[in-house]
C-alpha positions in Angstrom: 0.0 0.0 0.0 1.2 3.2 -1.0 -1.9 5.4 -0.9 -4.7 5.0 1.4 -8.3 5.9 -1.0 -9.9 7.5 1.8 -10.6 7.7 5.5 -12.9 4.9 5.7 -10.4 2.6 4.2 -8.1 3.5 6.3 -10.3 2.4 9.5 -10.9 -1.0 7.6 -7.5 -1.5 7.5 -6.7 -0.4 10.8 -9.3 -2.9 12.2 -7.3 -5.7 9.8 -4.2 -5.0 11.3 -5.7 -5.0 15.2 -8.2 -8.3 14.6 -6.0 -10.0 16.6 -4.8 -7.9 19.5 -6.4 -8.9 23.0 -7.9 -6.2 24.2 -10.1 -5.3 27.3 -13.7 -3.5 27.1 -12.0 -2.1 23.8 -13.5 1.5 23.3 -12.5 3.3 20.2 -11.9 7.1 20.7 -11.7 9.4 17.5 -10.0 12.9 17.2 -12.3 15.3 15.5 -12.3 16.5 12.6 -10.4 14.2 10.7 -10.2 10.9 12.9 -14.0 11.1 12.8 -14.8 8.8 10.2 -11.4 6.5 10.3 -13.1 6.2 14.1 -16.6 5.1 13.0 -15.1 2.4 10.2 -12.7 1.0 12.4 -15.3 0.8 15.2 -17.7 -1.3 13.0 -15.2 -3.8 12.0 -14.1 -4.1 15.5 -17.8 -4.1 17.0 -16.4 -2.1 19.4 -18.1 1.1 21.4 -17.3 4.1 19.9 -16.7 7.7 21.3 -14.4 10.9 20.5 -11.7 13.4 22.2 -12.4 16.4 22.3 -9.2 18.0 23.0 -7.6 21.2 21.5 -3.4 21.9 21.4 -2.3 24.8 23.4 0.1 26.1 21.1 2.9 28.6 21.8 2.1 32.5 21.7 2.8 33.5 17.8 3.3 30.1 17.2 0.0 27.9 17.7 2.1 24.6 15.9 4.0 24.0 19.0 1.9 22.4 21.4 3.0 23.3 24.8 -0.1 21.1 26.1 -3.8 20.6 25.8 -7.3 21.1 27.3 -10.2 18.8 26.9 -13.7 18.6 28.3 -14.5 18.0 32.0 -12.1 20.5 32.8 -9.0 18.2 31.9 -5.6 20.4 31.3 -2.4 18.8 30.2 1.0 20.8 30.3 4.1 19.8 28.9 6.3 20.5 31.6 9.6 19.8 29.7 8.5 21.9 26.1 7.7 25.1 28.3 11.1 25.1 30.2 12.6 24.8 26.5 10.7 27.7 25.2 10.9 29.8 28.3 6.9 30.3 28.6 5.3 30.0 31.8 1.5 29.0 32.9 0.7 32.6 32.7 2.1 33.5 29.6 -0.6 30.8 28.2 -3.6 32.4 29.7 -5.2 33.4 26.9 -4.5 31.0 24.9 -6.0 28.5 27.4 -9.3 30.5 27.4 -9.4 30.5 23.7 -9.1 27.1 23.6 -11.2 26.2 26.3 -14.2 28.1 25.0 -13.8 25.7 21.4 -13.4 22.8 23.8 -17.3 23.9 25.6 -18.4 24.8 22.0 -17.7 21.6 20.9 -19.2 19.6 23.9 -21.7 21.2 23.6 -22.6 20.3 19.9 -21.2 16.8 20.0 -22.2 15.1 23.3 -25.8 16.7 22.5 -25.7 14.0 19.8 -23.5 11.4 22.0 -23.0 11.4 25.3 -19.6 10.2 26.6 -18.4 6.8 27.5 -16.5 6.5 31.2 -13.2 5.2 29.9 -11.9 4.2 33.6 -10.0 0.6 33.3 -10.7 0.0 29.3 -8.0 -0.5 26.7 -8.6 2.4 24.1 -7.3 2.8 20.6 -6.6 6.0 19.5 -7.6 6.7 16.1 -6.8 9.8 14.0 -6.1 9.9 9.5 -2.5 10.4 10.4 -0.5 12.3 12.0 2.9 15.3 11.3 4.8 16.0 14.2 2.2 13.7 16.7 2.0 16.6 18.9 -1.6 16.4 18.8 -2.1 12.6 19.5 0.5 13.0 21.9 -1.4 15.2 24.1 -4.6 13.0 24.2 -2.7 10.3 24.8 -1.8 11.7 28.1 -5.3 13.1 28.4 -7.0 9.6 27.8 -4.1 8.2 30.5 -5.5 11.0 33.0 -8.9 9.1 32.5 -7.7 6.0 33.4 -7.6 4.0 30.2 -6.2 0.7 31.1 -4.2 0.3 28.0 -3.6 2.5 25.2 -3.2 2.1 21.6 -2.5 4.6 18.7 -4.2 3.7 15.6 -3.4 5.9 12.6 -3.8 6.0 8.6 -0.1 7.2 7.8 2.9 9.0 10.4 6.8 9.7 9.7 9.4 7.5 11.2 10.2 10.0 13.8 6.5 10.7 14.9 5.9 7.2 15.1 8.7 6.5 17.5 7.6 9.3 19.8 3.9 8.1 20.0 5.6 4.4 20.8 6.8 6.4 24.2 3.5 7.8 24.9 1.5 3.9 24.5 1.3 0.4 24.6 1.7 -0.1 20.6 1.2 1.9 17.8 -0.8 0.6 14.4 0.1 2.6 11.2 -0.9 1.6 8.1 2.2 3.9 6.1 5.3 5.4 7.3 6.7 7.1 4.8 10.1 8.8 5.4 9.9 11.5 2.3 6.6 13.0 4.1 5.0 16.5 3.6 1.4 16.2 5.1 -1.2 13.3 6.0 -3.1 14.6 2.8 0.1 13.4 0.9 -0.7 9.8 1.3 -5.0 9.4 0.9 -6.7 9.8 -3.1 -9.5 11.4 -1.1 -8.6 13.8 1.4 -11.5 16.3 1.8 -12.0 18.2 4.6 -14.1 17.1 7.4 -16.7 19.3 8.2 -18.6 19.9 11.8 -21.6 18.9 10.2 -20.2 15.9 8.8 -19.0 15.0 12.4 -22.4 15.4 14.0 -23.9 13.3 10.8 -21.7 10.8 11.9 -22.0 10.9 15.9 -25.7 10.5 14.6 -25.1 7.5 13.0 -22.9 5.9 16.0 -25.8 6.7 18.3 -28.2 5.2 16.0 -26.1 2.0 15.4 -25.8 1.3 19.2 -29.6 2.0 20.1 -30.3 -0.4 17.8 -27.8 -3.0 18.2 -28.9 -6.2 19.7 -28.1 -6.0 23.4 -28.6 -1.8 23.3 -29.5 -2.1 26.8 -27.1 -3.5 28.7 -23.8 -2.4 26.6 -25.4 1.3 27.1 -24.5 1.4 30.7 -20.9 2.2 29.6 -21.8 5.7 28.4 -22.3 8.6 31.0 -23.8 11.3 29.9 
């Protein structure tokens, strides 16, 4: 495989590649926009429960690429201790940057978990699912957001990474799935056919869909009493 032909391809093949890993109370968590649908595919195959992050970088002043941690709902902050004694920032340098962020994070909660409530992740094995990832700073971060929610295991699931970032999410789980790891990369975009971007209302269409698939999944009921609301 050089080319992956589209998001949901990429989830089938990400569920291929995982068929055989043991995993407990498996929950698949997607980072919006673009792990949405990889989420939803690779969910399916798995017949696994299904859920997002919603998380948001905090990104240096002037520089909103380098993450210097993250926020996420339920009040959850993450700094990266180390990054903001290289970069000379402290807490309070971050301040609004952290509010800014934080009022996406509500905005988002508020749209998304209207349409699907959240499942209690305490002492399940999650995979991480995103298209792909550049520098991994991103996945990185909810990594160690999904470990402050007690996830009993963690695994990274993505559609294509570089060397590099690939080793560094390896530090931050249990085991990373890619599907390409292409040393001459550029951008994630690089490597699918179809690559369009994915819209908030294409997210809620989808969170829609999830909902709908586990009302009506045989056994509803009981396998319902995961998700808290």
């Amino acid at each position: 495989m050089n080319r992956i032909r589209d998001r949901s391809e990429a989830g089938r093949e990400l569920a291929w590649r995982l068929r055989d890993e043991k995993l407990e109370r498996p929950l698949v968590v997607a980072l919006p926009r673009g792990g949405v649908p990889v989420g939803l595919e690779l969910a399916r195959e798995l017949r696994a429960p299904w859920d997002v992050l919603i998380v948001r970088k905090i990104g240096a002043p002037g520089d909103p690429e380098y993450g210097l941690g993250a926020v996420g709902e339920n009040g959850i902050r993450v700094l990266d201790a180390a990054r903001l004694r290289e970069s000379g920032y402290t807490e309070s340098d971050l301040s609004s940057v952290i509010r800014r962020e934080r009022a996406e994070v509500d905005r988002r909660v508020r749209s998304y978990r209207a349409v699907l409530p959240a499942i209690d992740r305490r002492g399940r094995d999650a995979i991480l699912v995103d298209d792909g990832a550049a520098t991994g700073g991103t996945a990185i971060l909810s990594a160690r957001v999904l470990r402050s929610q007690g996830v009993r295991r963690l695994v990274i699931a993505l559609g294509v990474a570089p060397p590099d970032t690939c080793r560094a999410l390896e530090r931050e789980s249990d085991r990373v799935v890619v599907l390409l790891r292409p040393s001459d990369f550029y951008a994630v975009g690089q490597f699918y056919e179809e690559f369009d971007p994915v819209e908030d209302s294409e997210v809620l269409r989808l969170l829609a869909l999830a909902a709908r698939i586990e009302r009506d999944a045989p056994g509803a009921a009981t396998d319902a009493g995961g998700r808290a609301a």
